[in-house]
VMD Tcl script that draws the C-alpha trace (Angstrom):
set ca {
  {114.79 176.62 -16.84}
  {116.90 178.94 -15.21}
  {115.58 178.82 -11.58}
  {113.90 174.98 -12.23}
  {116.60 172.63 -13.28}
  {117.95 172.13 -10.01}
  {115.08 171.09 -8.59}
  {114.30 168.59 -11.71}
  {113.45 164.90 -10.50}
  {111.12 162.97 -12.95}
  {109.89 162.88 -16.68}
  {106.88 160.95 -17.70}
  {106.87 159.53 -21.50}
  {110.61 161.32 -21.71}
  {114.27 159.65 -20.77}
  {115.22 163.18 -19.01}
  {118.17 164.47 -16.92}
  {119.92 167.61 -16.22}
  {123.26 168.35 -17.81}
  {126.21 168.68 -15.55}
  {128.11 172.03 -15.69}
  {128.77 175.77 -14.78}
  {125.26 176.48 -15.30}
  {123.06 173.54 -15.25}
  {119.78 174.77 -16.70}
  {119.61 171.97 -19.28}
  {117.23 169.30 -19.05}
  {117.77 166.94 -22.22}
  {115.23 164.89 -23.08}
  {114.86 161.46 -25.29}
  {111.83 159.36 -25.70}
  {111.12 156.46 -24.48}
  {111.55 152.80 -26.69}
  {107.91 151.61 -27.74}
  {106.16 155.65 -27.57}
  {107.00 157.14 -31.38}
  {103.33 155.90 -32.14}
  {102.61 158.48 -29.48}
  {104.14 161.58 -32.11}
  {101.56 161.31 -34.69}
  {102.91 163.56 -37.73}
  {100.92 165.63 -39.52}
  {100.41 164.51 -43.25}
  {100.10 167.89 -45.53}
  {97.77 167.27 -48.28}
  {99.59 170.01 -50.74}
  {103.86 169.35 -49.95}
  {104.87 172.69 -51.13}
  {102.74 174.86 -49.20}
  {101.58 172.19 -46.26}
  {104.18 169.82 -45.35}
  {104.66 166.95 -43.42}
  {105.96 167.66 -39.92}
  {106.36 165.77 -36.91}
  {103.53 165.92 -34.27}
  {103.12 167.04 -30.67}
  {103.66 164.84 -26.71}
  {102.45 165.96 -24.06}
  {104.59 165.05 -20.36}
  {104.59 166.03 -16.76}
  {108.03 167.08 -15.07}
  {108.61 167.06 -11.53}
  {110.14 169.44 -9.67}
  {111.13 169.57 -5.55}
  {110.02 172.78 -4.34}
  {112.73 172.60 -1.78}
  {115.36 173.63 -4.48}
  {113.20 175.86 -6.70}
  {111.83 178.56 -3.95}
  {111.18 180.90 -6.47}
  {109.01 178.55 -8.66}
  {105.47 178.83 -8.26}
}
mol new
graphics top color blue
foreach p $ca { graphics top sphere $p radius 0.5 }
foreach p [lrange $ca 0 end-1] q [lrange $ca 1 end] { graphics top cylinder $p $q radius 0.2 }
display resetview
């Protein structure tokens, strides 16, 4: 997120925005009210060797390409 972050405008099925600071390459992220049935978790049938663990979203960011030339 180096060369990206400052071009950051919109996440879809995330609460996102860049942190503020020297460096600003942080985008934090925080889902969305009404979505956790979205994050299916993964239910291990043996707990010792296979356990539950939360499951995978998939979201689009936007970027401007005005601010991130070097982002193809």
């Amino acid at each position: 997120m180096d060369k990206a972050a400052a071009g950051f405008e919109k996440m879809y099925s995330f609460n996102a925005t860049t942190l503020d600071g020297v460096n600003n390459n942080t985008i934090l992220m925080q889902g969305l009210p009404g979505l956790n049935y979205l994050v299916a978790e993964a239910d291990g049938a043996d707990p010792l060797r296979d356990p539950r663990v939360p499951g995978k979203q998939q979201s689009v960011i936007s970027f401007t390409k005005k601010t991130t030339p070097g982002i193809d």
